[in-house]
C-alpha positions in Angstrom: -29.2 -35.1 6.9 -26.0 -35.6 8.7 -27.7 -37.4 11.4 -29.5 -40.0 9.6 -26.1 -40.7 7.6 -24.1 -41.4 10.9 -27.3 -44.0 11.7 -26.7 -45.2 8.5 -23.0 -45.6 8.4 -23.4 -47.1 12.3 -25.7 -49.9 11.2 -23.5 -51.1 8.0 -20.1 -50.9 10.0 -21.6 -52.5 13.3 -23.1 -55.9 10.9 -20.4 -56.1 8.5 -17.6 -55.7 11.5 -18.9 -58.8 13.2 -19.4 -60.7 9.5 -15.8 -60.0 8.9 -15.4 -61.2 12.6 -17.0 -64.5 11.7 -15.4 -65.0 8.1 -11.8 -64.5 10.2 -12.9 -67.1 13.0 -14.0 -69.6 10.5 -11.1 -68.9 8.5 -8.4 -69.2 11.1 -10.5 -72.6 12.4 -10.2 -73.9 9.0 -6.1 -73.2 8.7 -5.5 -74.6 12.3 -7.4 -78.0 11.3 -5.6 -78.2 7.5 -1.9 -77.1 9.6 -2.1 -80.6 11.8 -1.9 -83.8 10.3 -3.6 -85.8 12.5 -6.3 -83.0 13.8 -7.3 -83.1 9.6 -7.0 -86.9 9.0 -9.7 -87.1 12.3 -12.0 -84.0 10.6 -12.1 -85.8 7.2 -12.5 -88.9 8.7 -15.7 -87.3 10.8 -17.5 -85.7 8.0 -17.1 -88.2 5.3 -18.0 -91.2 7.5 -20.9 -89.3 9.8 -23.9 -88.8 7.9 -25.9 -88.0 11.5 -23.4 -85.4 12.6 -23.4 -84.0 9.4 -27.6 -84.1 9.4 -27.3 -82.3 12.9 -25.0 -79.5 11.8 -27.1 -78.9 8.7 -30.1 -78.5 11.2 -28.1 -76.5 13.2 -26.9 -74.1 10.7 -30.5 -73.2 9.7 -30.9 -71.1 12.0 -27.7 -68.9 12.1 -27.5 -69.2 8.8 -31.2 -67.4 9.4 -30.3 -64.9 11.4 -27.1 -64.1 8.9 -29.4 -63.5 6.1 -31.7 -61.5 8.4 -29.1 -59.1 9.8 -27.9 -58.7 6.1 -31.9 -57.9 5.0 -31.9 -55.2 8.2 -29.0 -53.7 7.3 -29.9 -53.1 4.1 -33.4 -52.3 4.0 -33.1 -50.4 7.3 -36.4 -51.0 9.4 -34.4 -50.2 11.9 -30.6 -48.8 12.6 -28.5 -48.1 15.6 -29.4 -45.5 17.9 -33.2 -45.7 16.7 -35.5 -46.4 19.4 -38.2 -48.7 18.3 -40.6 -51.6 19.9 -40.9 -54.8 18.9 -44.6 -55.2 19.1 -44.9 -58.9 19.2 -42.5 -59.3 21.9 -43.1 -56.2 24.2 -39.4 -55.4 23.8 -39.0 -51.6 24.0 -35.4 -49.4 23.8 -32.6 -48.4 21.4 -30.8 -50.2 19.1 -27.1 -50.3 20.2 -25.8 -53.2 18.0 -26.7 -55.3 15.1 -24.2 -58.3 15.5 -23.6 -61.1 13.7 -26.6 -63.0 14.5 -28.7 -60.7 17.0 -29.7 -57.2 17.7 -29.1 -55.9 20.7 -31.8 -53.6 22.3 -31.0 -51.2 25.5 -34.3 -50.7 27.6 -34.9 -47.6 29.0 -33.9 -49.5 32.6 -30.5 -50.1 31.0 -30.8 -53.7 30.5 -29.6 -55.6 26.9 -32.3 -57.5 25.3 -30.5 -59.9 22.6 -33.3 -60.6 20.0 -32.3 -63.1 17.1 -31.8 -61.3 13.8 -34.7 -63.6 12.7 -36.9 -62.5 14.7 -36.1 -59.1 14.4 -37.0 -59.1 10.7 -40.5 -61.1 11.3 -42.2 -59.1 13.8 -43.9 -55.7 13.6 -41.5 -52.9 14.6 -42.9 -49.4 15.7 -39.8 -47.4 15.1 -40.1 -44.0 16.8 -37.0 -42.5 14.8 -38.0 -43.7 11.5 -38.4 -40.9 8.8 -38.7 -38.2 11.5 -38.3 -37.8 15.5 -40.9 -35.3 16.2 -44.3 -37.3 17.8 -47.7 -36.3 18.5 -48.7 -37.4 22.4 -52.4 -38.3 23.5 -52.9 -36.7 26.9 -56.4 -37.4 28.5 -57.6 -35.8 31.6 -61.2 -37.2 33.7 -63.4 -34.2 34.9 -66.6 -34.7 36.9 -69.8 -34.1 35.5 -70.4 -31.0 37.1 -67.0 -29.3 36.0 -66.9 -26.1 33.4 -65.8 -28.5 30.4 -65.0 -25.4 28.3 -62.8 -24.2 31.2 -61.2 -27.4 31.5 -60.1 -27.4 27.7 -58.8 -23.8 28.2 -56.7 -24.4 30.7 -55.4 -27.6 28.8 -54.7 -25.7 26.2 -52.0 -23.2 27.4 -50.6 -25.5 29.7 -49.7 -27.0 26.6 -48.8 -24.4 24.5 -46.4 -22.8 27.4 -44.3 -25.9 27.6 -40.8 -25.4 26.5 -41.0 -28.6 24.7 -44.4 -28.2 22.7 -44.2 -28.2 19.0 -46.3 -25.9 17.0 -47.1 -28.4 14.0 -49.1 -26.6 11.6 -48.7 -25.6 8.1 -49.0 -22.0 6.9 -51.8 -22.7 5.7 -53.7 -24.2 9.0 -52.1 -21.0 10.7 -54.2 -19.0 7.9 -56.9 -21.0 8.8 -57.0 -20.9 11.9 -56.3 -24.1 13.1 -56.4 -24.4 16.7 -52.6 -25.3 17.7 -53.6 -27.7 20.7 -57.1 -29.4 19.5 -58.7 -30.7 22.8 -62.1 -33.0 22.4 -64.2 -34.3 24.7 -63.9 -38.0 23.4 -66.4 -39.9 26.0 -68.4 -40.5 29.0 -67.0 -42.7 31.2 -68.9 -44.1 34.8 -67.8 -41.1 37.2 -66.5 -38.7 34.6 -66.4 -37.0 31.3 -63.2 -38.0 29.7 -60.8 -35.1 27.7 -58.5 -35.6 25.0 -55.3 -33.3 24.0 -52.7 -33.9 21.1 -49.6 -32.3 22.0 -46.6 -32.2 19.4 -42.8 -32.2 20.7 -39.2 -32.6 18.3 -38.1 -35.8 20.1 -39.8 -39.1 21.9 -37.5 -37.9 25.0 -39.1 -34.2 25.2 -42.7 -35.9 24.7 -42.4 -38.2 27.5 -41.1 -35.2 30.3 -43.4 -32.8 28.3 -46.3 -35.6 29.5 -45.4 -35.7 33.0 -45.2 -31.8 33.3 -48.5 -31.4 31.6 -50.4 -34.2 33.8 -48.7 -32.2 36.7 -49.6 -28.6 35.8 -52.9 -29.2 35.1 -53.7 -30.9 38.2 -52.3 -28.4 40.3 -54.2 -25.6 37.7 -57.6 -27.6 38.2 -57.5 -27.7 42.3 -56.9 -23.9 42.0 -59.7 -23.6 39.7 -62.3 -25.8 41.1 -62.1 -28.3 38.0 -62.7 -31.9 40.3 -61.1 -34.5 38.9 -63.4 -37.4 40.7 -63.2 -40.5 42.6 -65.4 -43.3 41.7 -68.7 -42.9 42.6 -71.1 -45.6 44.1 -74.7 -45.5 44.9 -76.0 -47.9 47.8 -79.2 -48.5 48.5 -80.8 -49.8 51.8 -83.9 -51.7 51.4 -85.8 -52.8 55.0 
């Protein structure tokens, strides 16, 4: 679709505009040397008499030449691409994409700080890439009841919390419709020390609508469970006194 073509397009112009960038520096550093006598007499005289410098530049030039090859493999493959939001598991790094340089990517956190990863790295670690295919996501909401709480009344009122939202997406097929497929499955999923622990999947379009969808839910439901006498408990401790 038109949006994932303007990703696309994004990505390619953003690496290839700072590898023409590069090429031009390089270039224009080259002509500058080769346009003063005694600047090129000194270079040649350098590089064909240094064989440490020249060791130490080749060391050097591994890695950008590392992270050149890896911004060319992103660009093409396209794990990621500008504007996607994504998380670089290994390295707890979580935001969108804005640039894809000549040697790093740059990431803007949802604080609206710049990470600068190395293309390199980029390419090695896992990537959880939240715009990837398709936008729409699927959010685990889990709410503790006490034991003595109406579970079934609990789920209920879950349930259309959910399904009133403005955001929530109704993800079924036709067929699951047909079926009757419940539209907001809610389970009971465990016991914990003070309460009985509920689960809810709740579908929205965007990562964005999800996480405000979230906060409305765990709000709503709160205020819907002190109304209808659902505790959601504190700790609880035993003590025993012994003479």
């Amino acid at each position: 679709n038109r949006i994932e073509k303007e990703k696309d397009n994004n990505t390619k112009l953003a690496f290839f505009k700072h590898f023409i960038n590069g090429l031009i520096f390089f270039a224009g550093g080259l002509l500058i040397i080769a346009s003063i006598p005694g600047l090129k007499d000194f270079a040649l005289s350098i590089f064909a008499g240094s064989g440490i410098i020249a060791l130490i530049i080749g060391f050097a030039s591994q890695e950008t030449f590392s992270n050149i090859i890896s911004g060319f493999f992103i660009t093409v493959f396209k794990p990621f691409r500008v504007g996607d939001r994504i998380n670089i598991i290994g390295k707890n790094c979580t935001g969108i994409v804005e640039d894809i340089t000549f040697r790093h990517t740059v990431i803007r956190t949802f604080e609206n700080k710049r990470v600068i990863v190395p293309n390199s790295v980029a390419n090695k670690e896992m990537i959880e890439n939240a715009d990837l295919v398709e936008e729409k996501i699927c959010s685990l909401i889990d709410f503790d009841i006490s034991y003595d709480s109406d579970v079934d009344k609990a789920m209920d009122i879950i349930r259309t919390e959910i399904k009133d939202h403005e955001f929530y997406l109704d993800n079924r097929s036709e067929e699951d419709k047909l079926n009757d497929v419940e539209a907001v499955p809610v389970r009971l999923i465990s016991f914990e020390e003070s309460a009985v622990r509920l689960r809810a999947w709740a579908w929205a379009i965007t990562p964005a609508n999800s996480f405000l969808m979230k906060c409305d839910i765990n709000k709503r439901v709160k205020e819907r469970f002190d109304k209808e006498g659902i505790e959601i408990p504190f700790p609880y401790r035993t003590i025993v006194h012994k003479n």
